[in-house]
N, C-alpha and C positions, 0 to 999 in steps of 0.2 A: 107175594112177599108181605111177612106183616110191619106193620107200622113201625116196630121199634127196632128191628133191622136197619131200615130207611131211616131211618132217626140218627141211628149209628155210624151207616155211612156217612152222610151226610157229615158230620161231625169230625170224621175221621179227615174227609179230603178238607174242610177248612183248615186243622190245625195243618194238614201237607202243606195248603197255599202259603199259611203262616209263616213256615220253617221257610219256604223257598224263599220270599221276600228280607225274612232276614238275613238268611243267607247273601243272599244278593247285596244286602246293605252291607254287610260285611264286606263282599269284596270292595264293594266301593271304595268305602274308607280305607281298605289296603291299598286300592290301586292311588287313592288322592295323597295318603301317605309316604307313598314310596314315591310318588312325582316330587313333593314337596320338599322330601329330603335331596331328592336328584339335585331342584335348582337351588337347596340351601348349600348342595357341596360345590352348584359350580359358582353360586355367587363367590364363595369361600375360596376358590382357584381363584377366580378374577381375582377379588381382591389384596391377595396373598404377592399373586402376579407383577401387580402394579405398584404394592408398596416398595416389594422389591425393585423396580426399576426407579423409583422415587431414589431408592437408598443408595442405589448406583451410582446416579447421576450428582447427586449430593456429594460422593464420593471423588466423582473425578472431579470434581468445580476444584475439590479445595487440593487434590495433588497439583492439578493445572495451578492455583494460587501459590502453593506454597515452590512449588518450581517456578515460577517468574518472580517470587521474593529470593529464591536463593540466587538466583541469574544477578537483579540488583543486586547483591549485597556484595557479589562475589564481584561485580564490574566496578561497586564504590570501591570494595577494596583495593581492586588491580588500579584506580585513579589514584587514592590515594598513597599508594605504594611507589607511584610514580612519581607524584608531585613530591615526593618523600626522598626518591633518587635525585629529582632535579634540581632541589633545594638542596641537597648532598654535595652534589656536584656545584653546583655554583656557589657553596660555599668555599670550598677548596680550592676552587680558580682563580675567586678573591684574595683568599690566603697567598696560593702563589703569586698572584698579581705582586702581594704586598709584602710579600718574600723578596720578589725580586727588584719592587721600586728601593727598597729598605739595602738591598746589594747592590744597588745602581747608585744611590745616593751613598753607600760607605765607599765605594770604589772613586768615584768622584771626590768624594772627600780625602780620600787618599793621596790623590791623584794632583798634577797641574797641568795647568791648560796655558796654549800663547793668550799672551794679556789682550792682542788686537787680531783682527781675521785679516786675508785679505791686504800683507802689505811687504814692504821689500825690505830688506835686511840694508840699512845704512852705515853710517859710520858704528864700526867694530870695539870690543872693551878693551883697552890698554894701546888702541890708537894714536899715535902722536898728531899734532894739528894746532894750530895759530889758536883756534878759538876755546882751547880749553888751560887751564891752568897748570896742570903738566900732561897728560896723556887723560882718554877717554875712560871715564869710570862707569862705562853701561854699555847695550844695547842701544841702537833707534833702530826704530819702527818704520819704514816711510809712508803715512797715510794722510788724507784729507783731514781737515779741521774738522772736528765734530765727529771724527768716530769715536765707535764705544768703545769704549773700554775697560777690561773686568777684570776682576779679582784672580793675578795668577795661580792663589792657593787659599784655603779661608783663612780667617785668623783676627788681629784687632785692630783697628786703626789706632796707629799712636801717634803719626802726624798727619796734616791735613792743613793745604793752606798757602797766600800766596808767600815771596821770598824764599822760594824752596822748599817751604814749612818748617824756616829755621835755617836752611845748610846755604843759605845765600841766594842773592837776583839771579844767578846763571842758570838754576832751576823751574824760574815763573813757578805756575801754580804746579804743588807736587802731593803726594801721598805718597807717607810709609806705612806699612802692614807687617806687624809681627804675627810671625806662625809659630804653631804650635813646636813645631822643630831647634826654635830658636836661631832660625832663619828668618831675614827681612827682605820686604820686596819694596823697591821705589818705585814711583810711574810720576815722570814730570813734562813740563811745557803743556799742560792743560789749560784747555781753553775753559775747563766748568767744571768746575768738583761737587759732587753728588753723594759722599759720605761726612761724617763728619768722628773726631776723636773721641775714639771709646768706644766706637761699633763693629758691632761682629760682624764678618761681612763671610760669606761662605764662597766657595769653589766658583768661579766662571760666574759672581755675580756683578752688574751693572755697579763703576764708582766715577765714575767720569766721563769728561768727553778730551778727544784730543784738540793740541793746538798749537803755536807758538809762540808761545810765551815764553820770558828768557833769555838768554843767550842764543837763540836758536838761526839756522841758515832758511829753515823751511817749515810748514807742520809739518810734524813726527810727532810719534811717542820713544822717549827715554827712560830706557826700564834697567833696574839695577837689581843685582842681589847683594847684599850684605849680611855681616855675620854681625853687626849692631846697629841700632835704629839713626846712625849719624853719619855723615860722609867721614871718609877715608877708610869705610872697612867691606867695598866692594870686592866681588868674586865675578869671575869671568859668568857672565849670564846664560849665555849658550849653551857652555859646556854641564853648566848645573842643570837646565832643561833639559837637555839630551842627554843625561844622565835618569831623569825622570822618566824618559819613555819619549820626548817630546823629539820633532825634526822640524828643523830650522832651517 
């Protein structure tokens, strides 16, 4: 072989090894590239992955908030709605309370009551007897000294006082009361008088005590009605109560 043959070859198989090693480096860098992209797509899933469960979770916190804010709001409301009934209602039961005390009291007012509780029906109105000047001008009472004794019907005191309060001794301590009717009620032989002339005294209120004072056989009370504030214009007493509703 001559020299520049061998020259040739030579030459020929370096650039070969040349190509092959390049070659070779090429693949490399394909195979290092294509790895590198591999973990940049799965870093890329992870982290895709995890924001979204990030966002999820974020998501149920504040349904879970906003559903225990609607629960309170909706249980203030149902309290207040309550306390809103109940204040409703106890207004109106007041009302009627004051419905009814306002018609207890006009009924009342209306109304007469016996002047004494608790006692026996004595000597009768137009009764004949040693101890009166002609016949009996009232009611008696028969009760112990010291009972109460109240306002047959409201109205004004116009007398009040011992000597009958004017109508004479036979009376002791007495009180007259005009009503609104233009009806008068006497109550005599008191042992204490507890109103005085020119006060309004209302239905079944405290004005005395009983007693015997007066002309009297026993304590009693002496109850009259009259149609003017002075003796001699008595009316059968009784019969005028029991005409009112009252039983004697």
């Amino acid at each position: 072989m001559s020299p520049r043959l061998t020259s040739r070859s030579s030459r020929t198989s370096a650039l070969r090894t040349r190509a092959a090693v390049l070659a070779a480096g090429f693949g490399m860098s394909a195979v290092l590239g294509a790895g590198v992209a591999v973990a940049a797509d799965t870093t890329s899933v992870g982290t895709s992955a995890s924001a979204s469960a990030s966002v999820s979770g974020v998501a149920s916190a504040v349904e879970a908030q906003a559903a225990a804010q609607a629960k309170a709001a909706k249980t203030a409301a149902a309290a207040k709605a309550k306390a809103a009934a109940a204040k409703k209602a106890a207004a109106k039961k007041a009302a009627a309370k004051k419905k009814a005390a306002a018609k207890a009291a006009a009924k009342r007012a209306a109304s007469w009551v016996h002047p004494v509780r608790k006692y026996t029906l004595s000597a009768k109105f137009a009764q004949a007897g040693g101890m009166w000047q002609s016949t009996h001008s009232g009611q008696d009472f028969a009760v112990n000294s010291g009972t109460d004794v109240v306002a047959a019907h409201g109205g004004t005191v116009v007398k009040a006082g011992p000597n009958g309060a004017g109508d004479g001794p036979a009376y002791g301590n007495a009180i007259v009361i005009r009503h609104g009717n233009g009806t008068y009620s006497q109550y005599a032989h008191l042992s204490r008088i507890d109103v005085r002339v020119g006060q309004v005294v209302r239905t079944g209120q405290h004005i005395a005590r009983s007693g015997n004072t007066g002309n009297s056989s026993g304590p009693h009370l002496h109850f009259e009605i009259r149609r003017t504030a002075d003796y001699g214009s008595a009316i059968d007493p009784v019969a005028f109560l029991r005409a009112k509703g009252l039983s004697l």
